[in-house]
N, C-alpha and C positions, 0 to 999 in steps of 0.2 A: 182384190187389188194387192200386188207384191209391195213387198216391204220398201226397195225401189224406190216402186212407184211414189207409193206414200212418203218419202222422206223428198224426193220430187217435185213433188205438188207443197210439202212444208214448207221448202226455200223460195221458190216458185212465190208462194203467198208473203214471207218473210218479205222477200226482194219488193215485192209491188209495197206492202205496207209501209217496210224503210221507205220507197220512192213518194209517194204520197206524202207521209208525214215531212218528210224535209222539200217537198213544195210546200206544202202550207206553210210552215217555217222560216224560210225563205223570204227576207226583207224584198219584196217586189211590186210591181205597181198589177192590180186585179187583171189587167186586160194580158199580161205578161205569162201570169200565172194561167189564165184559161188556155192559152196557149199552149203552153209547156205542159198543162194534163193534158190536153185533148191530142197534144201528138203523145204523149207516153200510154195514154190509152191504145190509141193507135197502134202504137208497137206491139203493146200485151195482147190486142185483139189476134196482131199476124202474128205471134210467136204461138198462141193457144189456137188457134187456127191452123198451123202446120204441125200443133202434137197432133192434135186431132186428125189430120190427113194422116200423118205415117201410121197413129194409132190404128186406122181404119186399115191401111193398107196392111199391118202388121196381122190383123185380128182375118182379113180374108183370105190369104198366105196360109196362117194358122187354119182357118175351115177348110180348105183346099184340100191342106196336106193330110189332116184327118179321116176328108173322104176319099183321099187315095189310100190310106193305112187301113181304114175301114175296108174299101175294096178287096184291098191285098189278104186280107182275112177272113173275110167271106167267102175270097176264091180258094185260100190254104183249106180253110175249114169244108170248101163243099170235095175239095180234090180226096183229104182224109175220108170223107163220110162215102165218096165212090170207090175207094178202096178198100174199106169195109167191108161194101156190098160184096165186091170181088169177090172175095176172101171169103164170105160165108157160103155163096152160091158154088 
């Protein structure tokens, strides 16, 4: 995990912790307050729900491009190795 990342995920966790504690804090009647988590939950479910898409989308971008670099290297490397041959024979 990038440093990023991690400092990311630290606010990320800060931000829900601040919102939780200042509901419970929160001079309100219970039936009020269930409400107000369960759609804050809500949010935090779709906001950690679309890192996780991009994440994924991010991460198979990244395998792609790799096994095209891999390709491109394989085929550099067998191009060298046929003109070796040449060259000895």
């Amino acid at each position: 995990m990038t440093t990023g990342t991690k400092v990311f995920l630290g606010i990320l966790g800060a931000a829900a912790a601040g919102v939780a504690i200042g509901m419970l804090i929160a001079p309100e009647k219970g039936s009020e307050l269930r409400a107000r988590v369960k759609n804050a939950a809500g949010d935090w479910v779709d906001t950690l729900s679309n890192l996780f898409v991009k994440g994924k989308e991010e991460l198979e971008e990244l395998g792609s491009t790799a096994v095209d670099k891999g390709r491109q290297m394989k085929s550099a490397a067998e191009e060298k190795v046929n003109r070796m041959k040449e060259s000895i024979s």
